[in-house]
KEFILUM-765302 format. One record per atom (N, C-alpha, C, O): residue in one letter; y negated, x, z. Coordinates in pm, whole numbers, plus 50000, padded with zeros to 5 digits. Layout:
BEGIN
aYXZ ...
# end
This chain:
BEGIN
x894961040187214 x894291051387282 x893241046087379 x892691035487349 x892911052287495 x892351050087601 x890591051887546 x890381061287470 x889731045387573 x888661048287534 x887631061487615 x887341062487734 x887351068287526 x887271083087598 x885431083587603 x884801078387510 x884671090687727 x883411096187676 x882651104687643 x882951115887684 x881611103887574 x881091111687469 x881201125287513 x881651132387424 x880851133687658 x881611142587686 x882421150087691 x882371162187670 x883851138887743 x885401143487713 x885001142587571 x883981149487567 x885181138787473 x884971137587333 x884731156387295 x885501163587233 x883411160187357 x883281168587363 x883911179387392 x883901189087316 x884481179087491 x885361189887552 x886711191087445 x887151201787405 x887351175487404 x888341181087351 x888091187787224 x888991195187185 x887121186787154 x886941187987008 x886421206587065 x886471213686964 x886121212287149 x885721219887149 x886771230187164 x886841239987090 x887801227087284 x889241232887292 x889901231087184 x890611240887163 x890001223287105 x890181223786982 x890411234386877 x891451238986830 x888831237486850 x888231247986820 x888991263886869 x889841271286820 x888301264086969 x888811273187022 x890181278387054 x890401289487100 x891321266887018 x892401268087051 x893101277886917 x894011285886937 x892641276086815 x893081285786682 x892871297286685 x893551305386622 x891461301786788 x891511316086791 x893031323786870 x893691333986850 x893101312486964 x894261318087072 x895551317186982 x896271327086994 x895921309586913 x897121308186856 x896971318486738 x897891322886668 x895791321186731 x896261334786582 x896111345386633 x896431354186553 x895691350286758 x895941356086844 x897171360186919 x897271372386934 x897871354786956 x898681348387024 x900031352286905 x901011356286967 x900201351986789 x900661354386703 x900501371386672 x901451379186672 x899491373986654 x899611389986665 x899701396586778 x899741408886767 x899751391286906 x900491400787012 x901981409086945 x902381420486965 x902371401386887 x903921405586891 x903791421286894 x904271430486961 x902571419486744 x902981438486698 x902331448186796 x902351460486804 x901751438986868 x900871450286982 x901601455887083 x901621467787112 x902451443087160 x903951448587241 x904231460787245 x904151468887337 x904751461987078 x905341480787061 x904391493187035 x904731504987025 x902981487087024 x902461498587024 x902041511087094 x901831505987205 x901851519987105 x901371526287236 x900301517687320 x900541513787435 x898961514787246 x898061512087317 x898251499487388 x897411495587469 x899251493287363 x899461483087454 x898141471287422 x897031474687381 x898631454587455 x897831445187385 x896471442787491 x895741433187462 x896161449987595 x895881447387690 x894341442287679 x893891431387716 x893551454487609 x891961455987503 x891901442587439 x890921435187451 x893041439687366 x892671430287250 x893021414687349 x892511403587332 x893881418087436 x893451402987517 x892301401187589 x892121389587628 x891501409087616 x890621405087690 x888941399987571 x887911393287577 x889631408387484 x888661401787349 x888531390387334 x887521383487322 x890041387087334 x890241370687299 x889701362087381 x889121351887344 x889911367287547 x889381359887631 x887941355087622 x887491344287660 x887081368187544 x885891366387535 x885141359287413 x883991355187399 x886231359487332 x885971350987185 x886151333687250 x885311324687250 x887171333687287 x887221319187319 x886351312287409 x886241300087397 x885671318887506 x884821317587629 x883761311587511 x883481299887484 x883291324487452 x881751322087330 x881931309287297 x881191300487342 x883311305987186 x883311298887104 x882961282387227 x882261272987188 x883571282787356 x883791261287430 x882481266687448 x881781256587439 x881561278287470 x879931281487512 x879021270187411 x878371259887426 x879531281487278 x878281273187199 x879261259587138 x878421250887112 x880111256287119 x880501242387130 x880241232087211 x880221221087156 x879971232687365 x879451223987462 x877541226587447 x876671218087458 x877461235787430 x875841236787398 x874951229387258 x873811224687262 x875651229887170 x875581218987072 x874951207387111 x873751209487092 x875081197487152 x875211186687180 x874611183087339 x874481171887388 x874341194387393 x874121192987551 x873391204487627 x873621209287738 x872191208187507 x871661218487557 x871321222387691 x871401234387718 x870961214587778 x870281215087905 x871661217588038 x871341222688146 x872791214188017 x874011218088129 x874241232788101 x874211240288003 x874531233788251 x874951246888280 x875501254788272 x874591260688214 x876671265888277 x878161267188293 x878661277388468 x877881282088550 x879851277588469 x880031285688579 x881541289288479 x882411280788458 x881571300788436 x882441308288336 x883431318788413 x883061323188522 x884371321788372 x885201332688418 x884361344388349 x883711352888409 x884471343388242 x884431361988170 x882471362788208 x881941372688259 x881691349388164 x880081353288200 x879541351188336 x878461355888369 x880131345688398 x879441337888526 x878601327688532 x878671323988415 x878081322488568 x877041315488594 x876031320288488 x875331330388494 x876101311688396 x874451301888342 x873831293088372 x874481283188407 x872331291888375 x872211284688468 x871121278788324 x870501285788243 x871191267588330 x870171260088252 x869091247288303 x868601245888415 x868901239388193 x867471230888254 x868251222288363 x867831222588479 x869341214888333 x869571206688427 x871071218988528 x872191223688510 x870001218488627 x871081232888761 x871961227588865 x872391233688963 x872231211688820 x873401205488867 x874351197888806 x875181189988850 x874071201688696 x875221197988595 x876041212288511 x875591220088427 x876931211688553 x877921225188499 x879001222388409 x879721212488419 x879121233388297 x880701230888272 x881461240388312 x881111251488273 x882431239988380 x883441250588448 x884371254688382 x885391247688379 x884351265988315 x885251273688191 x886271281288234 x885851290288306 x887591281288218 x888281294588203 x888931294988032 x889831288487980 x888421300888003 x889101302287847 x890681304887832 x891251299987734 x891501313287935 x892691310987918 x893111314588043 x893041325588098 x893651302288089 x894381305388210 x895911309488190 x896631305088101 x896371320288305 x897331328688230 x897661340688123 x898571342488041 x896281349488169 x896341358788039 x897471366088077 x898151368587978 x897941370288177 x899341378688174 x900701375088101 x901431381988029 x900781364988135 x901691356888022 x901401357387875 x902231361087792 x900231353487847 x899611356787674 x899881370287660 x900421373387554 x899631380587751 x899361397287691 x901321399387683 x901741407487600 x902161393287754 x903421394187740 x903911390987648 x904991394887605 x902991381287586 x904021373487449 x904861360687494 x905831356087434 x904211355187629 x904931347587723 x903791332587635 x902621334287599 x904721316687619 x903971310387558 x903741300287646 x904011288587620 x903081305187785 x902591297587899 x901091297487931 x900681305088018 x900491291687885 x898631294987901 x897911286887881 x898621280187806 x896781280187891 x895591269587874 x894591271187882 x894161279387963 x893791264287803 x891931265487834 x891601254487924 x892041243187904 x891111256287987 x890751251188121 x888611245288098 x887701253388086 x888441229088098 x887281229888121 x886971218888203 x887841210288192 x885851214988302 x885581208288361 x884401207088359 x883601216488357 x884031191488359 x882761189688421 x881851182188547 x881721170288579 x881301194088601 x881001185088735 x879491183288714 x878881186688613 x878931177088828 x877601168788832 x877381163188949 x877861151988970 x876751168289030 x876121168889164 x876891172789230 x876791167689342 x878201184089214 x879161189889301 x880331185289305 x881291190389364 x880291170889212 x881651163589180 x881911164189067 x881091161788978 x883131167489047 x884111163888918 x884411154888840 x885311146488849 x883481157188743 x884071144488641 x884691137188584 x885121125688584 x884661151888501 x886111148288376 x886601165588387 x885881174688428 x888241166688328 x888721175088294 x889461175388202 x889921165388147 x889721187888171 x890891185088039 x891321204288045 x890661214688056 x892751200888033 x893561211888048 x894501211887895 x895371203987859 x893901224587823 x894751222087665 x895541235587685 x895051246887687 x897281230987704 x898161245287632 x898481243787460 x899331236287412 x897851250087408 x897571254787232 x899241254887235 x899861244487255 x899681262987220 x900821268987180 x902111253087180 x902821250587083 x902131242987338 x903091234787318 x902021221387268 x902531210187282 x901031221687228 x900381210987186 x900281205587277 x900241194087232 x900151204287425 x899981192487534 x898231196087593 x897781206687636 x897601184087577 x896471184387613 x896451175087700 x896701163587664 x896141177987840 x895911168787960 x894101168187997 x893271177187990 x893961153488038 x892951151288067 x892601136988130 x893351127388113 x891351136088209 x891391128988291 x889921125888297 x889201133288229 x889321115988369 x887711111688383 x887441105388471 x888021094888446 x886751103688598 x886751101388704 x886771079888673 x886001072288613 x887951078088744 x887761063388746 x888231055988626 x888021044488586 x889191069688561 x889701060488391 x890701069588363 x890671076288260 x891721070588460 x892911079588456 x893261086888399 x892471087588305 x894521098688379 x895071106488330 x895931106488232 x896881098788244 x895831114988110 x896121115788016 x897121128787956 x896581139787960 x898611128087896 x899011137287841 x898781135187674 x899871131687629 x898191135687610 x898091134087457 x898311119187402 x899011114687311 x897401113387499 x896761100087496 x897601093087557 x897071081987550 x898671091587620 x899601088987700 x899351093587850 x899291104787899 x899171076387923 x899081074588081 x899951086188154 x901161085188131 x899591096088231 x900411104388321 x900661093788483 x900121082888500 x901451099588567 x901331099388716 x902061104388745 x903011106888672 x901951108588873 x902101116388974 x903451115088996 x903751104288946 x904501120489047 x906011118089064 x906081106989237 x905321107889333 x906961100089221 x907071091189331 x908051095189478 x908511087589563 x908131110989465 x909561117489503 x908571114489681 x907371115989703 x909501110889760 x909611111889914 x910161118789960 x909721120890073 x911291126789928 x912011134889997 x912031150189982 x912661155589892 x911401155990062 x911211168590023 x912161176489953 x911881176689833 x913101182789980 x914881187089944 x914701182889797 x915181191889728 x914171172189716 x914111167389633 x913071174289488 x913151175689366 x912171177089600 x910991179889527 x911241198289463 x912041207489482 x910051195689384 x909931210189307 x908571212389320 x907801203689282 x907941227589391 x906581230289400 x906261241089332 x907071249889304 x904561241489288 x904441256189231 x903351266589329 x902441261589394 x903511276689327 x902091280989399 x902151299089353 x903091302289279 x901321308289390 x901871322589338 x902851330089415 x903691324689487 x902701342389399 x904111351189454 x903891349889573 x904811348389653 x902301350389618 x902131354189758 x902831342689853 x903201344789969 x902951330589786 x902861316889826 x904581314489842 x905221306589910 x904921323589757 x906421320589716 x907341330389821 x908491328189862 x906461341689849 x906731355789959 x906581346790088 x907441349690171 x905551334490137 x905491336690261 x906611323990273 x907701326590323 x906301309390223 x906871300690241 x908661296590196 x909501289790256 x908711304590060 x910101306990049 x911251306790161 x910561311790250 x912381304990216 x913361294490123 x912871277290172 x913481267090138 x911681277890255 x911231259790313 x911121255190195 x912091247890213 x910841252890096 x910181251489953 x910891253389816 x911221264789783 x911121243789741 x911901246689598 x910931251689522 x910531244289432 x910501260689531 x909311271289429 x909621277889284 x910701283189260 x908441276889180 x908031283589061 x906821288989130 x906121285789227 x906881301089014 x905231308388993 x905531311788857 x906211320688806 x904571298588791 x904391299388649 x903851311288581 x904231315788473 x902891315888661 x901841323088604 x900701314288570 x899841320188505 x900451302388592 x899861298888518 x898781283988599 x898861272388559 x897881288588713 x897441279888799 x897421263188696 x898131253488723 x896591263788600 x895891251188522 x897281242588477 x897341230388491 x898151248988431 x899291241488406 x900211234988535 x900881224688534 x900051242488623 x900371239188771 x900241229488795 x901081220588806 x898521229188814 x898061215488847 x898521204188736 x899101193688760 x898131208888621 x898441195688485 x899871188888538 x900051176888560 x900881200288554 x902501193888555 x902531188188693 x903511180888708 x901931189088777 x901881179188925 x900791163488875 x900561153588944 x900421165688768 x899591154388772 x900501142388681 x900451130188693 x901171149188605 x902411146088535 x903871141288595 x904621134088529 x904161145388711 x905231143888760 x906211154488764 x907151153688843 x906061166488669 x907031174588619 x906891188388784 x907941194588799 x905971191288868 x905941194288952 x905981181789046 x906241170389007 x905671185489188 x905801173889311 x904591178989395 x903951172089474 x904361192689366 x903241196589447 x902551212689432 x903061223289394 x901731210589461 x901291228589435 x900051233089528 x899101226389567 x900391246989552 x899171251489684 x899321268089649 x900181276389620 x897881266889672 x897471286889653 x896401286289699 x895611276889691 x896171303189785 x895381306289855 x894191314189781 x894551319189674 x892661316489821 x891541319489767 x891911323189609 x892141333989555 x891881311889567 x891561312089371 x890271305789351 x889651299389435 x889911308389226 x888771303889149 x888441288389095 x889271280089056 x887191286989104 x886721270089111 x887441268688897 x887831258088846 x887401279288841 x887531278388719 x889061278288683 x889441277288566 x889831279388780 x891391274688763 x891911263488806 x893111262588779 x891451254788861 x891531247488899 x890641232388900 x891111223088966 x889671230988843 x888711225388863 x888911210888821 x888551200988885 x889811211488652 x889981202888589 x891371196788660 x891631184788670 x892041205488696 x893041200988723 x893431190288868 x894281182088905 x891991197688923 x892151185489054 x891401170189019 x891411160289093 x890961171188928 x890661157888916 x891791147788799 x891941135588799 x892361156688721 x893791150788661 x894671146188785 x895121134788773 x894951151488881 x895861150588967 x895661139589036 x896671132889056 x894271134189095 x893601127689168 x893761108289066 x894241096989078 x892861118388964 x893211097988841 x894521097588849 x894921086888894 x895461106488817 x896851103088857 x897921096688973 x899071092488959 x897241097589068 x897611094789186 x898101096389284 x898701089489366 x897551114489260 x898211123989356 x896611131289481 x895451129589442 x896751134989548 x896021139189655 x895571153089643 x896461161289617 x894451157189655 x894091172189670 x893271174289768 x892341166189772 x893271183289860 x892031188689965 x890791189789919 x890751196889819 x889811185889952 x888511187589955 x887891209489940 x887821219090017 x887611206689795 x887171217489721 x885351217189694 x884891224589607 x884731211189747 x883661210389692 x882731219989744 x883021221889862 x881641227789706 x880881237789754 x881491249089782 x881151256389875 x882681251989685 x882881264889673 x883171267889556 x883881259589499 x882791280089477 x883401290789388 x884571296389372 x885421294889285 x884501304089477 x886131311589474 x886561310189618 x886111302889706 x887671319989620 x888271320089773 x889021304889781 x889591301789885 x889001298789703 x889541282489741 x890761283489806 x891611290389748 x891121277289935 x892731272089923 x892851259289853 x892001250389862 x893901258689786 x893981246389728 x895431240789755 x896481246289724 x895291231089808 x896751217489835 x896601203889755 x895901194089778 x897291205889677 x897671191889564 x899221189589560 x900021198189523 x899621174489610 x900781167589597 x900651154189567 x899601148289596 x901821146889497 x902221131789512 x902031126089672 x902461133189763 x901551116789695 x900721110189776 x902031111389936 x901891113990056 x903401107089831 x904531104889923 x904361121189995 x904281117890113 x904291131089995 x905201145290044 x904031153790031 x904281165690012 x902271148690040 x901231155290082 x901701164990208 x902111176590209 x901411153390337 x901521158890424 x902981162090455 x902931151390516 x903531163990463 x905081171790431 x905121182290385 x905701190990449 x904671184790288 x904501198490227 x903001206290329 x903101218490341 x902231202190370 x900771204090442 x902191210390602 x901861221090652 x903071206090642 x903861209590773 x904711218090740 x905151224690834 x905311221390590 x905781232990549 x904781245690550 x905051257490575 x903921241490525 x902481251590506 x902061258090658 x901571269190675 x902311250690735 x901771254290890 x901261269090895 x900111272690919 x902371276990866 x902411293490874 x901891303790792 x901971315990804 x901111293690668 x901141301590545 x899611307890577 x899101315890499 
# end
């Protein structure tokens, strides 16, 4: 195993945690499916149980960092340039479906740069993660980036909108599921992925997995939301960036 720091340490033990609420969760969707009221209430609970739970798990140990959260927003604590960037489950539409595509998403940045990340899907056991300058990780196992040159070749992900404009230039998925997006391009299992104004909290961890891996992403820094984001294997960056021209 790769020697990890006290941080990442942190993060994973905390997704961890938090990952049992989602899977026993995640388990009682089924009966909600058929009910009238539909699971819709009780996912957004979850969202908010799991948010609490990486909250006071990273606070433990690190009272003074910040967060920039999906469900709370911005906390702001003693030290106001050190953040952890939360989405508790990326992909709740898929979770409220009964669909077993989703991840907790956390990152940490520090003076506007990205540290470390780590992207955990509960349900297939794959926890990706990465640390600036000590590469990428699928469940302690070295990732990289796919070596594909030829576009025709490649497989990209991005959303519908992405899939509506650029479609048929492009061998396209829309997972549902930004954080895994990025994870499986950092992996090889995508070739590239791009979406227009999303959140610093879907993405955050994932551009720096992609990056120790040895794949390329656009310059995201000093923004929140609205992001465009372009991440590929180094070969079919700009290739895919000349498919994009119109988008």
């Amino acid at each position: 195993m790769n020697s990890i720091s006290p941080n990442l340490n942190l993060m994973i033990k905390a997704c961890e945690k938090a990952s049992k609420v989602i899977i026993r969760d995640f388990g009682e969707l089924e009966n909600l499916q058929v009910s009238k009221k539909g699971p819709k209430d009780f996912v957004t609970k979850t969202d908010k149980r799991v948010e609490k739970i990486l909250i006071e798990e990273l606070t433990k140990s690190k009272k003074n960092y910040s967060f920039i959260t999906e469900e709370t927003g911005e906390i702001i604590n003693k030290n106001k340039n050190t953040f952890w960037i939360i989405d508790p489950i990326d992909g709740t539409t898929n979770f409220l479906h009964g669909i077993p595509h989703f991840a907790i998403s956390v990152a940490l940045q520090i003076e506007n740069e990205i540290i470390s990340g780590l992207i955990f899907d509960p349900i297939k056991n794959e926890m990706f993660y990465a640390e600036k300058d000590n590469g990428s990780f699928i469940n302690n196992y070295r990732i990289r980036v796919s070596k594909k040159s030829n576009i025709d070749d490649c497989l990209f992900a991005s959303d519908n909108k992405g899939i509506s404009s650029i479609h048929p230039k492009l061998n396209l998925r829309n997972t549902g599921c930004a954080a895994l997006d990025l994870a499986y391009v950092g992996c090889g299992r995508f070739d590239g992925y791009f979406h227009d104004k999303i959140n610093i909290w879907d993405i955050a961890a994932g551009k720096i997995i992609i990056e120790e891996a040895g794949g390329k992403v656009n310059n995201i820094s000093n923004f929140k939301n609205k992001i465009d984001i372009r991440a590929a294997n180094p070969n079919i960056y700009e290739k895919m960036l000349d498919k994009l021209s119109n988008f």
